[in-house]
TIMI-2910 file (N, C-alpha, C, CB; in pm, 1 decimal, decimal comma, always signed):
<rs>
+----------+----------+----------+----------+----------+----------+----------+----------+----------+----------+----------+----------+------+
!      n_x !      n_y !      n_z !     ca_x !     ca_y !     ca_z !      c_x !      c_y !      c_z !     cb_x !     cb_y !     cb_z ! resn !
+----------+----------+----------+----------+----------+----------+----------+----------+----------+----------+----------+----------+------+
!  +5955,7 !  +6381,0 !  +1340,3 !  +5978,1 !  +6442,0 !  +1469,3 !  +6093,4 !  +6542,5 !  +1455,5 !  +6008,8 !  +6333,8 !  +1577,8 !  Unk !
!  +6093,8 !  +6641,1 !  +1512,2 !  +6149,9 !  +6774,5 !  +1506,9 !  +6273,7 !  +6757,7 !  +1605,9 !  +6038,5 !  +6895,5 !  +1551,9 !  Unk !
!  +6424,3 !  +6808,3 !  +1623,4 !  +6540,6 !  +6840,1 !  +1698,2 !  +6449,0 !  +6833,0 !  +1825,0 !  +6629,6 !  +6987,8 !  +1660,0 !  Unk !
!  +6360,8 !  +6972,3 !  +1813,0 !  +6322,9 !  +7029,2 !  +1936,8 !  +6262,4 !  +6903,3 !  +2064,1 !  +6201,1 !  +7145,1 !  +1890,4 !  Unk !
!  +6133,4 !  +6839,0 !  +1932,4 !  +6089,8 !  +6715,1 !  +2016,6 !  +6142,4 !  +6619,2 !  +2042,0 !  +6007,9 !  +6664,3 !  +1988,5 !  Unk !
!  +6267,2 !  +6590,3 !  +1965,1 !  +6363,7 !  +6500,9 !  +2041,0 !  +6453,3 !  +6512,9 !  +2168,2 !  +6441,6 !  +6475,5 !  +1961,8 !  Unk !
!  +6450,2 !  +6653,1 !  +2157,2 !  +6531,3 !  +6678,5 !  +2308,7 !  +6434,6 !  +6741,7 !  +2403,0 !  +6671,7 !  +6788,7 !  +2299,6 !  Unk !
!  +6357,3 !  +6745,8 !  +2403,2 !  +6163,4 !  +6757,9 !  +2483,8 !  +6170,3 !  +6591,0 !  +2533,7 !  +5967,6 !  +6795,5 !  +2314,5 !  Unk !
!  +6174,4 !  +6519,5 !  +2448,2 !  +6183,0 !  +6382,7 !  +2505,3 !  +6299,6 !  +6325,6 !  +2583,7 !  +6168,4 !  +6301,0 !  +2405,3 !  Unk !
!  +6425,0 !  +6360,3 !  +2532,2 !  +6564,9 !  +6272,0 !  +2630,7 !  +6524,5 !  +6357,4 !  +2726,7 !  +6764,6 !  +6277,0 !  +2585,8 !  Unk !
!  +6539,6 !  +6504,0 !  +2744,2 !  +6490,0 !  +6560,7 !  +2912,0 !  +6404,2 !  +6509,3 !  +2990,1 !  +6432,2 !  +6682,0 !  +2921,9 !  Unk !
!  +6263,3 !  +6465,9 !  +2945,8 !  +6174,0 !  +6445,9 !  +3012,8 !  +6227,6 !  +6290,3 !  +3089,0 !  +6042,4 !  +6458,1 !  +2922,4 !  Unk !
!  +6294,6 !  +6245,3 !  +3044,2 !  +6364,1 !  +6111,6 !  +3148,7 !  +6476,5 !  +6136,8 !  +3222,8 !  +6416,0 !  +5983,5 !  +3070,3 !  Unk !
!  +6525,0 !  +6274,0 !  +3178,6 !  +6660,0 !  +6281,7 !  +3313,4 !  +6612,8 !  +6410,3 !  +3401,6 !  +6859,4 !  +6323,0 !  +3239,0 !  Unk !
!  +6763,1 !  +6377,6 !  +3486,7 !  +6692,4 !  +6469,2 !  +3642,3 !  +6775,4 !  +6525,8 !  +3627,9 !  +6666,3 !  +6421,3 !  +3806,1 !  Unk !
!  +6781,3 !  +6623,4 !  +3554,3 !  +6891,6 !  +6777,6 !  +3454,4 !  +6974,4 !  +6798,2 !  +3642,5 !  +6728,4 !  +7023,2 !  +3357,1 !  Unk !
!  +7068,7 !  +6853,1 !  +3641,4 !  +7165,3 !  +6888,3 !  +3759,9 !  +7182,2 !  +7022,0 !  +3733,0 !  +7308,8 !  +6809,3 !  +3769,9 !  Unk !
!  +7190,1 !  +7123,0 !  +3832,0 !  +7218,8 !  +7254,9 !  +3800,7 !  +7366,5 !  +7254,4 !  +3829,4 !  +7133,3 !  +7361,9 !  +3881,0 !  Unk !
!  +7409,2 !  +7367,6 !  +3810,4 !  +7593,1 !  +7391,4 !  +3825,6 !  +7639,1 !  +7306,1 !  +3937,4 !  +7649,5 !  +7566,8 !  +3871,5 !  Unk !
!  +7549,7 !  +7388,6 !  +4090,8 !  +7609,7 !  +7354,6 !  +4248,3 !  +7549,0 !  +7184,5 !  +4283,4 !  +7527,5 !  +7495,4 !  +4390,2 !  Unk !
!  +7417,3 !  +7151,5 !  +4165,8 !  +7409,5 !  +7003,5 !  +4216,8 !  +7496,4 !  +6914,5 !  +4180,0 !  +7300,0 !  +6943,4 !  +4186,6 !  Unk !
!  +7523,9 !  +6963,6 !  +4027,7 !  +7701,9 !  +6893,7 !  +3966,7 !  +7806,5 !  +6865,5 !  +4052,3 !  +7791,3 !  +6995,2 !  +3872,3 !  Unk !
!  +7816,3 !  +6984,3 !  +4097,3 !  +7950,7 !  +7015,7 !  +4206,1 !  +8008,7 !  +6884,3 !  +4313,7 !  +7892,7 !  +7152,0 !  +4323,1 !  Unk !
!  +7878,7 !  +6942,8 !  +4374,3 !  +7816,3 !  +6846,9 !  +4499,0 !  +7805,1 !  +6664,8 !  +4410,6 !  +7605,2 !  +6931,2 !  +4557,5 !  Unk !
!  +7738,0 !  +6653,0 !  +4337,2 !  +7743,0 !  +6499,4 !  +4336,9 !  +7918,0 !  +6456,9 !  +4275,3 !  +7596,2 !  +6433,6 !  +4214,6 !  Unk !
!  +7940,1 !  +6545,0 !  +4187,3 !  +8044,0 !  +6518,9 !  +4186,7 !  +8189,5 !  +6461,2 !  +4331,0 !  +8046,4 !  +6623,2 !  +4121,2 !  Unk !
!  +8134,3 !  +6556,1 !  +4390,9 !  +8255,9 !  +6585,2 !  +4542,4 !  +8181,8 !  +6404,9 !  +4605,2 !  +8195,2 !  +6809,1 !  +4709,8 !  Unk !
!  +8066,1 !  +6373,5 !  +4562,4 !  +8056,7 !  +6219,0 !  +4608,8 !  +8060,8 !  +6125,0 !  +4554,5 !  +7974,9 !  +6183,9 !  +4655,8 !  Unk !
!  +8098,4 !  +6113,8 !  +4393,3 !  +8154,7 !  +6021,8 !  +4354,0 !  +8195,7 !  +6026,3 !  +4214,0 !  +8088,4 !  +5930,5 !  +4383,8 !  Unk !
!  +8070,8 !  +6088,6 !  +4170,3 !  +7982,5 !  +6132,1 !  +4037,0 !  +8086,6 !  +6158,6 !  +3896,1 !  +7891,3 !  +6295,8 !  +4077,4 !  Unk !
!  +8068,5 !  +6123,8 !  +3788,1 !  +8183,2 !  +6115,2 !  +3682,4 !  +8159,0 !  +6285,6 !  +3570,3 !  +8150,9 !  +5928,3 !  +3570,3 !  Unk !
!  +8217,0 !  +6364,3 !  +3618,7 !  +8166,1 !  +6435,8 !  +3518,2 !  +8247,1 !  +6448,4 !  +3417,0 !  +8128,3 !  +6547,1 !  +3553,3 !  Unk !
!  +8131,5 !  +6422,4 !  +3246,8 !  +8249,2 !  +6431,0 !  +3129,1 !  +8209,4 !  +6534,9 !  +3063,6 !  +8269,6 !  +6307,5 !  +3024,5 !  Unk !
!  +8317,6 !  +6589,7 !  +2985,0 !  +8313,4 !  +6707,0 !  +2897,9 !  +8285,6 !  +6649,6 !  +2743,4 !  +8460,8 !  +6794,4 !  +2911,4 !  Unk !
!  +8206,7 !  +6651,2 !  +2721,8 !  +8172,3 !  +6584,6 !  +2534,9 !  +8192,3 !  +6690,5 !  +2393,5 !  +7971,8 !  +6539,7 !  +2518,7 !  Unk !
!  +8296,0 !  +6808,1 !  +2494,8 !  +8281,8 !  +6937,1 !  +2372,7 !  +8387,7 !  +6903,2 !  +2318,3 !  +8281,6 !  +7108,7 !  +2409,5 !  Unk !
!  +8386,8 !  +6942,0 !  +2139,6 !  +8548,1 !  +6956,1 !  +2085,2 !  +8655,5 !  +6995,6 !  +2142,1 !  +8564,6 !  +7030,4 !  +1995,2 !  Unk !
!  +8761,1 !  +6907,0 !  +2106,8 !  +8915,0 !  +7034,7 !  +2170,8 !  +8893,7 !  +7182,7 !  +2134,2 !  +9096,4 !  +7002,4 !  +2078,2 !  Unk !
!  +8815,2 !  +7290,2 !  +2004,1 !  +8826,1 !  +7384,2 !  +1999,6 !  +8746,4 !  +7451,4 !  +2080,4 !  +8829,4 !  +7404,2 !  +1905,4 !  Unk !
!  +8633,2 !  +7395,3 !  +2139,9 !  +8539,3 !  +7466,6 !  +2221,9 !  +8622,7 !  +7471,7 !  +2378,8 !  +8378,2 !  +7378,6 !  +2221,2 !  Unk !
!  +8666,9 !  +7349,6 !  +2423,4 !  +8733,5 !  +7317,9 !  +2544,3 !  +8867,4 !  +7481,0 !  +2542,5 !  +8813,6 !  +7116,7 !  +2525,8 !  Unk !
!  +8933,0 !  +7423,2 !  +2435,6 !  +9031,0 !  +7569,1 !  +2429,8 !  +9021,4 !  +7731,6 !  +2400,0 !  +9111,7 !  +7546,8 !  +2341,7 !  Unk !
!  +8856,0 !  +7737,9 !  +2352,2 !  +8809,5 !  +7877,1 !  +2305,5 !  +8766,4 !  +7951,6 !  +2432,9 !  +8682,7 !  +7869,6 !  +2195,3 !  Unk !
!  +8672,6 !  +7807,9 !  +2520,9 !  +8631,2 !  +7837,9 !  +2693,2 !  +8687,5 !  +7840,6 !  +2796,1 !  +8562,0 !  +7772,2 !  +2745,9 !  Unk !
!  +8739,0 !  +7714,4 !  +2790,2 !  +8803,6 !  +7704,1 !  +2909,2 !  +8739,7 !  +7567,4 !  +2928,2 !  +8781,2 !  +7823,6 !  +3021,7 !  Unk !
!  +8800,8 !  +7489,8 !  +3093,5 !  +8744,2 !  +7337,9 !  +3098,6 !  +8698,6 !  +7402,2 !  +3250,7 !  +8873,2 !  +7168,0 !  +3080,9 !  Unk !
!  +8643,8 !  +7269,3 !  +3278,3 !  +8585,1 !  +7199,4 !  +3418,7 !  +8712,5 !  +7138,2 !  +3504,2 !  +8467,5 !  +7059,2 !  +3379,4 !  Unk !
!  +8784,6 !  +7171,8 !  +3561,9 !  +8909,8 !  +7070,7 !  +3684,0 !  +8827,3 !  +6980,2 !  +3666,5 !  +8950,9 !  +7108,3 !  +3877,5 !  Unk !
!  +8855,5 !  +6858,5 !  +3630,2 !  +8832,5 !  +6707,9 !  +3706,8 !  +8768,0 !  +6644,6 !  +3609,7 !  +8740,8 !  +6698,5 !  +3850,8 !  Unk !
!  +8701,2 !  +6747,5 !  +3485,6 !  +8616,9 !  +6647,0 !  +3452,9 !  +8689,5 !  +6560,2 !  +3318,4 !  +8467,4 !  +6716,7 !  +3421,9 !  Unk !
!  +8620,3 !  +6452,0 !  +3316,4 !  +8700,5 !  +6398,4 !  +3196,7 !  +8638,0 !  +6416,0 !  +3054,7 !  +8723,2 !  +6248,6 !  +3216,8 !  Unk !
!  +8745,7 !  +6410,2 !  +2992,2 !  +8684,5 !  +6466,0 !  +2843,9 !  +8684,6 !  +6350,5 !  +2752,0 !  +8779,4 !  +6592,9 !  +2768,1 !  Unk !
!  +8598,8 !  +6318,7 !  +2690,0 !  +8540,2 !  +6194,2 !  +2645,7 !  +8446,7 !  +6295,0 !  +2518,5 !  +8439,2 !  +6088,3 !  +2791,6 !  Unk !
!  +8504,1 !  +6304,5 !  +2395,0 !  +8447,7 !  +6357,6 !  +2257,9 !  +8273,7 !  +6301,7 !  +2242,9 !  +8559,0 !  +6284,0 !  +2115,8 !  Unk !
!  +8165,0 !  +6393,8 !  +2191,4 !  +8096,0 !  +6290,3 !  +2171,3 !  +8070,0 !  +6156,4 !  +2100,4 !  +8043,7 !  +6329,3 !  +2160,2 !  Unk !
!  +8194,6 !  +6182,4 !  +1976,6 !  +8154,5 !  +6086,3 !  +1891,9 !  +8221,2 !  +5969,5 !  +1902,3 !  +8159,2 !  +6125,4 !  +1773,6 !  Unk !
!  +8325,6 !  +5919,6 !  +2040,1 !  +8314,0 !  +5783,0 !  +2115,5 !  +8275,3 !  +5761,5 !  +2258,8 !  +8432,9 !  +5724,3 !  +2110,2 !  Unk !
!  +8138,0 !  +5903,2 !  +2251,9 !  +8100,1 !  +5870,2 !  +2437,3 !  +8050,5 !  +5739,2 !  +2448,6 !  +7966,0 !  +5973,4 !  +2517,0 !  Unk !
!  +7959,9 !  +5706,1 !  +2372,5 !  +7880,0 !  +5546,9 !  +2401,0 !  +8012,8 !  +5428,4 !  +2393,5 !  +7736,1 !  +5501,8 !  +2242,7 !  Unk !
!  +8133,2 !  +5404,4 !  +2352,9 !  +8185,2 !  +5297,7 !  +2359,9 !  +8289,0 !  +5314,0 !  +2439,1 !  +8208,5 !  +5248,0 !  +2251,6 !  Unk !
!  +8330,6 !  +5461,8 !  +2511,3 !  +8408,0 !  +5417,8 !  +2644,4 !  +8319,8 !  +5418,8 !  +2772,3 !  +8533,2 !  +5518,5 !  +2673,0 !  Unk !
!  +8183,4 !  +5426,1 !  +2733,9 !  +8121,5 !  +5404,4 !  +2857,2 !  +8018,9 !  +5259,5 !  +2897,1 !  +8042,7 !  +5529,8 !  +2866,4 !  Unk !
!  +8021,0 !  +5212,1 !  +2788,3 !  +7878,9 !  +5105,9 !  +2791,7 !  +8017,9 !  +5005,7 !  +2841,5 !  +7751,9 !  +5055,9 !  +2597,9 !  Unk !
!  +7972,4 !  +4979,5 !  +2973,7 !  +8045,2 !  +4847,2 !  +3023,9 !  +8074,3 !  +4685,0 !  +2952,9 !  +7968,6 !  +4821,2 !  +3137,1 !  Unk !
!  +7968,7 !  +4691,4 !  +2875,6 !  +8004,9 !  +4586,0 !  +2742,4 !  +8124,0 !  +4570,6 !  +2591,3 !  +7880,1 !  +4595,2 !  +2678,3 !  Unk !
!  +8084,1 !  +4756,3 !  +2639,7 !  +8200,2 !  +4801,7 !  +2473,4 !  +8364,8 !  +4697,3 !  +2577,8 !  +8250,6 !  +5114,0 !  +2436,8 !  Unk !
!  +8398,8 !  +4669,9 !  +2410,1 !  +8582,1 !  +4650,9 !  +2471,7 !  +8639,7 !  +4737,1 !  +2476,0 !  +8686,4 !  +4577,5 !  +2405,9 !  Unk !
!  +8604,7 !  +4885,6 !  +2400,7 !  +8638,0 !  +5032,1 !  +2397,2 !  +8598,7 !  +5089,5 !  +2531,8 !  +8562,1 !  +5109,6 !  +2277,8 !  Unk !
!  +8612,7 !  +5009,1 !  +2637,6 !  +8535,7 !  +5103,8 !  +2721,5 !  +8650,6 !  +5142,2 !  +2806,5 !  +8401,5 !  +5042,6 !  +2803,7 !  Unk !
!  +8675,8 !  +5255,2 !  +2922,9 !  +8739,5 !  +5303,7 !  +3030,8 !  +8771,0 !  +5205,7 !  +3096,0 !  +8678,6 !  +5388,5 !  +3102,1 !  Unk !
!  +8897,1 !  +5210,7 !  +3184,0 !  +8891,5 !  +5106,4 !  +3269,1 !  +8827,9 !  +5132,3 !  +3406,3 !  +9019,2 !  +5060,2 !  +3282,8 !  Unk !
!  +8768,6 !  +5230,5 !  +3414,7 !  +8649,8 !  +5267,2 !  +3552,6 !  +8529,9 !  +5255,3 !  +3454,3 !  +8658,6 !  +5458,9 !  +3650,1 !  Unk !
!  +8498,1 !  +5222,9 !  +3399,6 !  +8375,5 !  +5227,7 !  +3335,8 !  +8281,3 !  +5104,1 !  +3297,9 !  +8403,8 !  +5289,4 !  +3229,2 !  Unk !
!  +8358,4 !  +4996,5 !  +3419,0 !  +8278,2 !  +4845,3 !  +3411,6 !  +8115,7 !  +4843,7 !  +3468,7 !  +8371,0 !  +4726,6 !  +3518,8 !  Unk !
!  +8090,4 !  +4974,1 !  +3530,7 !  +7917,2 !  +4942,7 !  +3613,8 !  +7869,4 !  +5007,0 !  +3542,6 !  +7862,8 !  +4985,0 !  +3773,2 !  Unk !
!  +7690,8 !  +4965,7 !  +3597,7 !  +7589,1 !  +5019,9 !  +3480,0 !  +7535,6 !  +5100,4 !  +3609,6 !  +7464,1 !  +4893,6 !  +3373,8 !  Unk !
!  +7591,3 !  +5097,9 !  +3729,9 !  +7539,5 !  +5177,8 !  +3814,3 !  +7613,9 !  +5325,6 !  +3834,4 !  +7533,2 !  +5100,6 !  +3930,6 !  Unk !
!  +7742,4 !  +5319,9 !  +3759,0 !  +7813,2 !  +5461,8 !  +3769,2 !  +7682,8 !  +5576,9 !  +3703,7 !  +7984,9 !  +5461,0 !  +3655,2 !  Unk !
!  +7738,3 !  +5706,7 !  +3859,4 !  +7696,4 !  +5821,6 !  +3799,1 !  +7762,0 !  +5851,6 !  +3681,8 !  +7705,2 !  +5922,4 !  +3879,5 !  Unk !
!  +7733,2 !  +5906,0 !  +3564,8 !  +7764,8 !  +6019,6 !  +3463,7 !  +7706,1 !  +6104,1 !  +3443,8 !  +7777,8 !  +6000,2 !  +3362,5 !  Unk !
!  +7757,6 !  +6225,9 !  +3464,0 !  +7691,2 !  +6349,3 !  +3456,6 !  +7761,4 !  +6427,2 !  +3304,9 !  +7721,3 !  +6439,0 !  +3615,1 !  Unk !
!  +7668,2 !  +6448,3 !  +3227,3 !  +7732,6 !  +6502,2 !  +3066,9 !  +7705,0 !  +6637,2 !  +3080,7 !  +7653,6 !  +6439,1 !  +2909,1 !  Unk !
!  +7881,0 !  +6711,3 !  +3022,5 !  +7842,9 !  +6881,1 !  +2980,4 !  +7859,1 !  +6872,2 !  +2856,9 !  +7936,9 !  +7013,8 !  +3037,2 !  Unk !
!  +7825,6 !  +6974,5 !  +2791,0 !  +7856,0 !  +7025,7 !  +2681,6 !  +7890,5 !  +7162,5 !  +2673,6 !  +7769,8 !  +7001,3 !  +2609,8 !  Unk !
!  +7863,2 !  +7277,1 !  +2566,2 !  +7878,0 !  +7403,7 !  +2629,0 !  +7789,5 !  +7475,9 !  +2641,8 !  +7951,3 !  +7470,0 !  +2586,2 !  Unk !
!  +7670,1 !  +7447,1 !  +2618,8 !  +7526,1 !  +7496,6 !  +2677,8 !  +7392,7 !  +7435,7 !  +2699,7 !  +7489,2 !  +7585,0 !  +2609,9 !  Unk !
!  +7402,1 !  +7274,6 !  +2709,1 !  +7311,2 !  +7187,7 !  +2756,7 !  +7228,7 !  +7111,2 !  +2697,9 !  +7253,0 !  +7233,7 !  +2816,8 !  Unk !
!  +7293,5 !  +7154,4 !  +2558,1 !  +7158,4 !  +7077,6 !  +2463,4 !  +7205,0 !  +6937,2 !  +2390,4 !  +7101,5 !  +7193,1 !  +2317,7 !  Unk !
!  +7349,7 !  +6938,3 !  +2329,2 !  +7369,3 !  +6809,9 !  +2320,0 !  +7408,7 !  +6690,9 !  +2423,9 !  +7443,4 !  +6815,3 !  +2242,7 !  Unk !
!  +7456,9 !  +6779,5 !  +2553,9 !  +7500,0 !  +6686,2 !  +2648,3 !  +7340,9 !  +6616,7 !  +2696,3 !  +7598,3 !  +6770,2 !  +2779,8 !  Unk !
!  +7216,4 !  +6678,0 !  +2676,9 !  +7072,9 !  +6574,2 !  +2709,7 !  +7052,9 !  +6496,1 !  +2644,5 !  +6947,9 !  +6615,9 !  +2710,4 !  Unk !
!  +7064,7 !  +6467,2 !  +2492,7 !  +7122,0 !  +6407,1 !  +2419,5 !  +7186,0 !  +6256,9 !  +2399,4 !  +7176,9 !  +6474,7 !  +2416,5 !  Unk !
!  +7320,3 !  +6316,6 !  +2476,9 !  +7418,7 !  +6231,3 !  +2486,5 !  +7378,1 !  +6130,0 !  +2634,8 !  +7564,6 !  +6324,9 !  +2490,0 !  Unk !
!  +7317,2 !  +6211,4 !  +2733,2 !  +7290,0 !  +6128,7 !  +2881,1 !  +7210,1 !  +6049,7 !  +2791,8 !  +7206,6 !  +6207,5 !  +3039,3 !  Unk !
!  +7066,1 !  +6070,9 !  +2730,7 !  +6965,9 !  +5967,3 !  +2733,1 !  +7023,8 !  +5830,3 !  +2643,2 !  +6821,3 !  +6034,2 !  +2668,1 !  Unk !
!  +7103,1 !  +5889,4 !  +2543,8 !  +7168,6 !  +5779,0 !  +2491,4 !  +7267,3 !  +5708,7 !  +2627,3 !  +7261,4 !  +5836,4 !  +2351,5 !  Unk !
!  +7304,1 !  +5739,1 !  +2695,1 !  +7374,3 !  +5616,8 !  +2804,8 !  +7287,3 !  +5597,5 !  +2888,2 !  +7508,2 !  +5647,3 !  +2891,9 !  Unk !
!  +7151,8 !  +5664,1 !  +2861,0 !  +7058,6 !  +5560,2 !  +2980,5 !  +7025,3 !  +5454,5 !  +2895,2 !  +6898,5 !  +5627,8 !  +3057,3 !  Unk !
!  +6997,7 !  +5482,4 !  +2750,6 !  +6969,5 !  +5347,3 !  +2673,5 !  +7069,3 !  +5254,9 !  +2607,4 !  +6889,1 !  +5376,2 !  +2571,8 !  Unk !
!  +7193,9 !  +5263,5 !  +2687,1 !  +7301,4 !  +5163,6 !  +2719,2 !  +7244,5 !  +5119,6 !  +2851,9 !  +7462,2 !  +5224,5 !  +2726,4 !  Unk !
!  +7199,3 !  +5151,7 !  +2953,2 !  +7178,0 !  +5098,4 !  +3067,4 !  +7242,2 !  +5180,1 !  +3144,6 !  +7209,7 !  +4971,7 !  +3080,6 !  Unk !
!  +7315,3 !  +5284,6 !  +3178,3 !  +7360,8 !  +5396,0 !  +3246,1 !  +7264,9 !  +5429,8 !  +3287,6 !  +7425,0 !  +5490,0 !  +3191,0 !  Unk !
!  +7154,7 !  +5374,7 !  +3395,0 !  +7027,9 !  +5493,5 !  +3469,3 !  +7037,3 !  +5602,5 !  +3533,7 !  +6953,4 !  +5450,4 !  +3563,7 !  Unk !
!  +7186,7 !  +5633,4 !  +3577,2 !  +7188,0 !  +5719,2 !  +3634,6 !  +7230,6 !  +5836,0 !  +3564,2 !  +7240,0 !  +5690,1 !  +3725,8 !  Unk !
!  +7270,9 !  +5794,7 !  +3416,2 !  +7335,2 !  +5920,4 !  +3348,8 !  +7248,0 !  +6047,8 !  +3362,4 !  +7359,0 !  +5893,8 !  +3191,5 !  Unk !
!  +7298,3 !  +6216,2 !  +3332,7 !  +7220,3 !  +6309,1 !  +3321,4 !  +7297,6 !  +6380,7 !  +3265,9 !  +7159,6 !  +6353,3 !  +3419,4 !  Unk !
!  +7300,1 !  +6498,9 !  +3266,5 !  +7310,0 !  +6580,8 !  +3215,7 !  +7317,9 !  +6752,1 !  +3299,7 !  +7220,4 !  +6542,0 !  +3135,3 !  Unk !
!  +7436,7 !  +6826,5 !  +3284,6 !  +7450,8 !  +6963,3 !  +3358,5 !  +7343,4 !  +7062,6 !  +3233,1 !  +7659,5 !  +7023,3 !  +3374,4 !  Unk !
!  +7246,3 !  +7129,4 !  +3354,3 !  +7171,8 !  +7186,2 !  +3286,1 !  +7270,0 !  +7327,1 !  +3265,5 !  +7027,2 !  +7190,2 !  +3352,2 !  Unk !
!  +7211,6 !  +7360,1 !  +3143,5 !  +7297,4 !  +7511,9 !  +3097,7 !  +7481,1 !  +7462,6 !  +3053,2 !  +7299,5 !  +7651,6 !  +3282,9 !  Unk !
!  +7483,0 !  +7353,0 !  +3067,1 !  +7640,7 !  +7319,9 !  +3027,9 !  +7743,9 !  +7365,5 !  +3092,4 !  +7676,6 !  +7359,1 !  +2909,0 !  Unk !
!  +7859,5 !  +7406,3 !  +3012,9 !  +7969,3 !  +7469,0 !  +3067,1 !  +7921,3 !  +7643,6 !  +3108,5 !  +8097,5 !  +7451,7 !  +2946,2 !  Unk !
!  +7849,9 !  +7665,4 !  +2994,4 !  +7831,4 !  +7810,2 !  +3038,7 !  +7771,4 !  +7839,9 !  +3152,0 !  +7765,5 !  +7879,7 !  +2955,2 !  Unk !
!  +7668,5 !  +7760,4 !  +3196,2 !  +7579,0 !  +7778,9 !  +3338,2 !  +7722,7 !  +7772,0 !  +3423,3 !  +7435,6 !  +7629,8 !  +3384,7 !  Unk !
!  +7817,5 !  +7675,6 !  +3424,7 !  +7892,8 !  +7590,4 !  +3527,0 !  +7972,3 !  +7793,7 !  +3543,1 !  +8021,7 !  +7391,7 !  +3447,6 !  Unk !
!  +8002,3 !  +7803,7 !  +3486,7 !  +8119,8 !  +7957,1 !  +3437,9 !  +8057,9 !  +8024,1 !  +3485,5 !  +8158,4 !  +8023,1 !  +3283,1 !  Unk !
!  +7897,1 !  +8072,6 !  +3474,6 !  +7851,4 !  +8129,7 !  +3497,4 !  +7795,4 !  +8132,6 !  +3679,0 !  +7795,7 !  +8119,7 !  +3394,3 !  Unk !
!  +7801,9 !  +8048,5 !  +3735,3 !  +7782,5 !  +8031,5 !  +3851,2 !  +7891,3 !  +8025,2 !  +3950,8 !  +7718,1 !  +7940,5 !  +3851,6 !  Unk !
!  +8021,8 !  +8099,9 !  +3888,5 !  +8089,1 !  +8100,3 !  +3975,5 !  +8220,3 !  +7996,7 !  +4024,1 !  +8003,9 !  +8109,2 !  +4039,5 !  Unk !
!  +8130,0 !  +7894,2 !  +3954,4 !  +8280,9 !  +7765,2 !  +3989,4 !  +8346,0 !  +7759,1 !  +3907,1 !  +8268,2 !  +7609,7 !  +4010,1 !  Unk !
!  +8454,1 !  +7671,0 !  +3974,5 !  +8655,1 !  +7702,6 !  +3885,5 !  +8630,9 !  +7615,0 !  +3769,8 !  +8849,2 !  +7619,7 !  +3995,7 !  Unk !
!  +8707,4 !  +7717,4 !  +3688,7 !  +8717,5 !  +7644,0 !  +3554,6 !  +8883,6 !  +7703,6 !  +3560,1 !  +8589,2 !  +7700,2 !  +3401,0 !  Unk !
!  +8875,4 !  +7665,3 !  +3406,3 !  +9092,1 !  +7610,6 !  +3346,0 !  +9100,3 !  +7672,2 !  +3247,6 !  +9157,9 !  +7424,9 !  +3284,7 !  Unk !
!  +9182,5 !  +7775,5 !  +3231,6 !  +9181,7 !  +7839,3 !  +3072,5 !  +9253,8 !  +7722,6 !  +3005,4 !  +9275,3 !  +8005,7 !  +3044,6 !  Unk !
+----------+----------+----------+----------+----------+----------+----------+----------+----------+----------+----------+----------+------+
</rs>
């Protein structure tokens, strides 16, 4: 199986968020994390609010079982909404925390760049 058809498949189970649906679920509860390197975060710019969680310990501060986990990060019902900086590993990264049990995880379609690109505040 091919990159391509692997991320043909984690999409086809999440409900991708555009920039302003991010926004919005966010403003109601919604966790949004940044999974990009510190050099990408500092080459772009960030998201206000969101938390930055590397990809390569997203699954054990979030799976409510890890002992590595957040200390907001005890439900399997928390929103998480994953960026990256253009949408392809953060689909990725959601379907892997839906198969921790995160159902609600997803993913910002277009990433940081859609988010920049649409107008909302970002952080040099």
């Amino acid at each position: 199986m091919s990159i391509d058809e692997i991320l043909d498949r984690a999409r086809a189970r999440l409900t991708r968020l555009d920039p302003h649906e991010t926004a919005a679920a966010v403003d109601r509860g919604a966790v949004l994390v940044d999974i990009r390197p510190a050099a990408q975060r500092a080459e772009f710019g960030e998201i206000p609010g969101a938390v930055v969680i590397e990809r390569n310990v997203l699954e054990w501060r979030l799976d409510p079982r890890s002992e590595a986990r957040l200390p907001w990060a005890g439900s399997y019902d928390l929103q998480v909404i994953v960026t990256c900086q253009e949408g392809y590993t953060s689909s990725l990264a959601a379907a892997s925390l839906q198969d921790l049990g995160l159902a609600r995880a997803t993913d910002l379609a277009g990433g940081y760049a859609a988010w920049r690109a649409a107008g909302l505040p970002v952080s040099a």
